[in-house]
Residue, then its C-alpha position, 0 to 999 in steps of 0.5 A: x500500500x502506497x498511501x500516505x496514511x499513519x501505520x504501525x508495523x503491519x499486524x499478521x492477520x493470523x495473530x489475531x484470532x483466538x488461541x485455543x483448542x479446536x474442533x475440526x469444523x472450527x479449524x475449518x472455518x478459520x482456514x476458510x476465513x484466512x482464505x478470504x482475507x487473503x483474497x479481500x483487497x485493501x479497504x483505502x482507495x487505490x493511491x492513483x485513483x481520485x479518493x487516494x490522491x485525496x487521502x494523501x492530500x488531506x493528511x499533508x499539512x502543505x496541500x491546497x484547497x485547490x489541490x483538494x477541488x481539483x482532485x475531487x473534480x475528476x470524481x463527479x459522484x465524488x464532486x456531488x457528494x461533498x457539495x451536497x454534504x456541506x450544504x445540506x441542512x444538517x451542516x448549513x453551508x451555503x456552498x455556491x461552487x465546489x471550492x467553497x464547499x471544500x473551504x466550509x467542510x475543513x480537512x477534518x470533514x473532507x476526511x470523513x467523507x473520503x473513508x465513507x465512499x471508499x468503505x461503502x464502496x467495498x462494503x455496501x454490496x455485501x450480505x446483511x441479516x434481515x432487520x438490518x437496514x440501520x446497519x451503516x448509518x449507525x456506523x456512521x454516528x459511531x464513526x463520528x462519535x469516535x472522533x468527537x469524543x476522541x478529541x478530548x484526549x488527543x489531536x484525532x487524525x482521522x483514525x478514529x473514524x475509521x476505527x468507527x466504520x470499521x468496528x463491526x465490519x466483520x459482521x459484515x464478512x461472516x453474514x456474506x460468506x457464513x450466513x447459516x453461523x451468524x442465523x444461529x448467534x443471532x437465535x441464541x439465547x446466550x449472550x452475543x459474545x458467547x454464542x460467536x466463540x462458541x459457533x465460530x471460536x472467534x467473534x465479528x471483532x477479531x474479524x474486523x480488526x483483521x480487515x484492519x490488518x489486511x489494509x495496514x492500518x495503525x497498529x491502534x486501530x487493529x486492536x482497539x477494533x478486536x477488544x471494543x466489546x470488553x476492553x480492558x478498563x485498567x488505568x493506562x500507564x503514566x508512560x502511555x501516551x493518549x494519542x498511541x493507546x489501542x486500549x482508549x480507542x477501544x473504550x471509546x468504541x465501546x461507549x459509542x456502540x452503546x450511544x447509538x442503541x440509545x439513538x434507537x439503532x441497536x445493532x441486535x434486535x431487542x437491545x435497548x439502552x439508556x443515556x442514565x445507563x451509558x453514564x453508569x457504565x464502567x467504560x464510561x466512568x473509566x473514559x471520565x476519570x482519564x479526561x472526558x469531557x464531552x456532554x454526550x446528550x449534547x453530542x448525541x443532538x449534535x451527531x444524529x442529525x448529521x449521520x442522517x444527512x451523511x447516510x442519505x447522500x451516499x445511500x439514496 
């Protein structure tokens, strides 16, 4: 990969599913995922195509916001996008050309628009569960919840978006590609977690960080992906440093899923949560007691209606 994205050393997929014994029909599956992992292509856009020479873009602090149009102008569906974006009526841009609407959105948001397209384009064609339908626009809301609430420990680089679009991207995988393992998670009577482990031997989080992995992201973001559903919630060591801890990516991760169950998008049907419950979560207390700042009712008010705007640009 060729883009001039922040990396880590690469993270060998293979690492990171679960060291444990195994049955014949889950070493099987696991020989099968490897397989598919290995065929799946980088999740960035290609460094030659439009959305790469964006990425580099807008991840150096000497590009131009002419540099920025005149890329996005050799991608009309890309052009419209970001147009339509900074003047819709979540952001209230009054954009009259394509330059003003880049100057209006920032780096930041220019960012976020250029992982959506190139994500939703590896994705969007693939399987999901039934009642599902809510599936990327909650992503979205977790991506820029993430970012949000990241920004009160460390300068975010966009990583955290990602980290957001891709959590749960191993759904995704195993409903296209294991659609009869992930009906029977989805019937059983145990706990989510438990009945992945006990059906696969690994869960949608181990598969997610290795779409991570398989496209070289930070070696951050690949961890922070695989322990989001139970992270470890010791106090971080003085030494670490906020911006370089997979483990405070993952506790965000972890409070945003629960944000948007509590915005009315759970992502197994009959979740229910509550804003006085996400407060008193350990994951949240733990988030507080390291430096959150960030009123998550006022950020929920703030994020909602921009997800929506967001999601319907690039799905309707």
């Amino acid at each position: 990969m060729t883009l001039a994205a922040p990396k880590a050393d690469s993270v060998p997929i293979e690492s990171l599913l679960p060291q444990r014994s195994l049955k014949i029909k889950d070493g099987i599956l696991r020989a099968q995922l490897i397989g598919l992992m290995a065929q799946q292509g980088e999740i960035l856009p290609s460094a030659n195509s439009p959305l790469g020479r964006l990425w580099q873009l807008v991840h150096s602090d000497e590009s131009t916001v002419e540099q920025c149009v005149d890329i996005i102008q050799l991608d009309p569906s890309l052009a419209s996008r970001v147009f339509r974006i900074a003047n819709s009526g979540a952001y209230q841009g009054k954009a009259p050309n394509l330059k003003d609407a880049v100057i209006f959105l920032g780096f930041s948001k220019l960012r976020q628009v250029v992982f959506s397209a190139g994500i939703f384009e590896q994705f969007c064609k693939m399987k999901l569960p039934e009642k599902w339908n809510h599936f990327w626009i909650r992503n979205v809301l977790i991506s820029r919840l993430a970012e949000c609430i990241s920004a009160d420990f460390f300068r975010t680089t966009g990583s955290e978006y990602l980290a957001g679009l891709l959590h749960d991207s191993g759904w995704i995988l195993n409903a296209s590609f294991f659609p009869a393992e992930v009906d029977r998670v989805l019937v059983s009577t145990k706990p989510i977690h438990e009945a992945e482990l006990e059906i696969f031997s690994f869960n949608h989080g181990d598969v997610s960080a290795m779409v991570c992995a398989r496209s070289h992201l930070p070696a951050r973001v690949v961890y922070a992906v695989q322990q989001h559903q139970a992270p470890d919630l010791s106090p971080l060591p003085k030494a670490e440093l906020p911006r370089t801890s997979s483990r405070l990516l993952g506790i965000i991760l972890n409070v945003c899923d629960r944000l948007a169950t509590v915005a009315d998008m759970p992502l197994i049907t009959g979740d229910s949560c509550t804003l006085n419950e996400v407060v008193a979560s350990p994951e949240y207390k733990w988030l507080v007691q390291h430096g959150l700042k960030a009123d998550l009712k006022l950020l929920l008010q703030e994020e909602i209606p921009k997800a929506r705007e967001v999601y319907s640009i690039f799905f309707r």
